[in-house]
N, C-alpha and C positions, 0 to 999 in steps of 0.2 A: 869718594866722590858720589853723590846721590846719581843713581841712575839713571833718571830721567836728563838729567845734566849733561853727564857723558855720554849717555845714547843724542843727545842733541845737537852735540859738538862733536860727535863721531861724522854724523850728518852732517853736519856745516859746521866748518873748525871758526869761521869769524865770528867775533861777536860783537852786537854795536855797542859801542862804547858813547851814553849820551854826556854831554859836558857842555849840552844849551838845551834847553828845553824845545825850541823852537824847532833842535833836530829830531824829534818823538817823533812827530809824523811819518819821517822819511825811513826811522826804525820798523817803525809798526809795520810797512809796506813791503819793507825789503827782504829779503832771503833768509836774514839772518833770524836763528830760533830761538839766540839767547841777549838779551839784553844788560850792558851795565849801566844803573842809573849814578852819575858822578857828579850831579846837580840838583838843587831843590831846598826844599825846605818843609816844616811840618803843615802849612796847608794846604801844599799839593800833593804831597807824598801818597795819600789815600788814592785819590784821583789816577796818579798817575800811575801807580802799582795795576789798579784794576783796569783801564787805558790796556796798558803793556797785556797782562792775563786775558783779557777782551778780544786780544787779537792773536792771541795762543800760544804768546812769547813766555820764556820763562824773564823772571826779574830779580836779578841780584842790585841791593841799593847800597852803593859805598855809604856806611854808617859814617865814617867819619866827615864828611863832607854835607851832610843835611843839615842846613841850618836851620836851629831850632831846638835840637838836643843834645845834651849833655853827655859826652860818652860814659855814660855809664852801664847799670846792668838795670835798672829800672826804666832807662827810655829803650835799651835791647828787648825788652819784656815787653813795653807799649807795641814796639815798632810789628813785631810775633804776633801778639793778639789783638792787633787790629787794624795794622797796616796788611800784613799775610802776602809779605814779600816770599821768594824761595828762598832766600838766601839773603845773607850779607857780605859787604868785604868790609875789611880795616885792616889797621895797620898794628890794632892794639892786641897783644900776647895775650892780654888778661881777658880781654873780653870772646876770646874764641873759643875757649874751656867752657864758659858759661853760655853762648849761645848752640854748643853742640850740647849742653845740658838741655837747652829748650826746643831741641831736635828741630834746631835752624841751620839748613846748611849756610857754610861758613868759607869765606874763602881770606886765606890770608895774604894783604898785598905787601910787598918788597922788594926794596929799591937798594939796587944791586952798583954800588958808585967807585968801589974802591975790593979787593983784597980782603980788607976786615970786615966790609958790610957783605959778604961772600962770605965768610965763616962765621961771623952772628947770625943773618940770615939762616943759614941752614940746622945751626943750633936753635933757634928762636921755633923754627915749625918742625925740630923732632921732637923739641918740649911739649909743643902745643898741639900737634896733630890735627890741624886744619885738613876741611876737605879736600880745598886744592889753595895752589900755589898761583898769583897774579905776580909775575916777574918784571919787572921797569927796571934799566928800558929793555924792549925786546931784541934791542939789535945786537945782542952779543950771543948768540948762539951756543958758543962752548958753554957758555955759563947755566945754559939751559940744560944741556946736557949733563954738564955735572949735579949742578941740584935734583936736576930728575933722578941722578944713578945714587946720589949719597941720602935721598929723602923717600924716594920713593911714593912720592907725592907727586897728584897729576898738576903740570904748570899750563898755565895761561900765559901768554908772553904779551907786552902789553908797553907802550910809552914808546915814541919812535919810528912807529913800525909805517910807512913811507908807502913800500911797494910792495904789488906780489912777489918781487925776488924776497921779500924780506919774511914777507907770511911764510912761503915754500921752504927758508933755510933756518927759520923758525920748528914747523912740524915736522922738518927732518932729524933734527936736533932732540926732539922729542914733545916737543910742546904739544899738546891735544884741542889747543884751543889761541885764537890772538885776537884781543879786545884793542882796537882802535877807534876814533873819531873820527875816522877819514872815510867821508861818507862813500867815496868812489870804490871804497874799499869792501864795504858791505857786500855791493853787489857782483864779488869774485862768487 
């Protein structure tokens, strides 16, 4: 995990998680030191990146969710040199080998539903060796735990996540970090 990241989240385990744009403001103000961008498109994306760095946030932009570009490895190269996000998240294996080739930290998200998506998952990021781990939903704890002991990969826990009892048995569990949209949650 790039250092500035985990020294960030060591500092404040929450991270805002935007999923309206309209909630940027309340981000940029509040506690939290990491931001995930979960909305948007390519002509705001610039804007909004510098926005978030402006106010001395870090910014990871879920790649797959920007409307506008094609997951591939040529808009990961645009987004790198001239968007100059920290980081990205997705969900795609293929594209996290290539963006640690572009020395973009990388975070890989996974959604944890059943048994098999719990043993693909955990094979899917020792192939790929993502920076870190975004787990959904966050409310299963054990499951935190074990992907932290079998991966050895720092998790973000994320999807769900309600209450402070749920942050607190979350980071007990081992998570380093929980990305929510709930803005009342920011300001823990």
């Amino acid at each position: 995990m790039p250092r500035r990241l985990l020294s960030s989240l060591q500092a404040n385990p929450i991270v805002a998680a935007v999923n309206d744009m309209n909630k940027l403001p309340q981000a940029l103000t509040s506690p939290c030191d990491v931001v995930f961008l979960l909305k948007g498109n390519i002509f705001n994306l610039k804007d909004t990146v510098d926005k978030v760095h402006g106010a001395g946030k870090i910014i990871y932009v879920h790649f797959d969710l920007i409307d506008g570009f094609s997951s591939d490895q040529v808009a990961l190269k645009y987004v790198k040199e001239i968007i100059h996000p920290d980081g990205v998240i997705t969900t795609r294996s293929n594209l996290i080998k290539y963006a640690r080739d572009l020395n973009l930290g990388v975070i890989q998200r996974l959604f944890m539903i059943d048994s098999l998506s719990v043993e693909t998952g955990i094979r899917s990021v020792t192939s790929s060796r993502p920076d870190a781990i975004e787990l959904l939903p966050g409310i299963i704890p054990r499951i935190v735990k074990r992907v932290t002991r079998e991966t050895k990969i720092p998790i973000i826990s994320g999807g769900l996540i309600e209450s402070k009892d749920d942050v607190i048995a979350n980071l007990k569990a081992g998570a380093v970090g929980i990305s929510t949209s709930r803005q009342d949650l920011w300001e823990l």
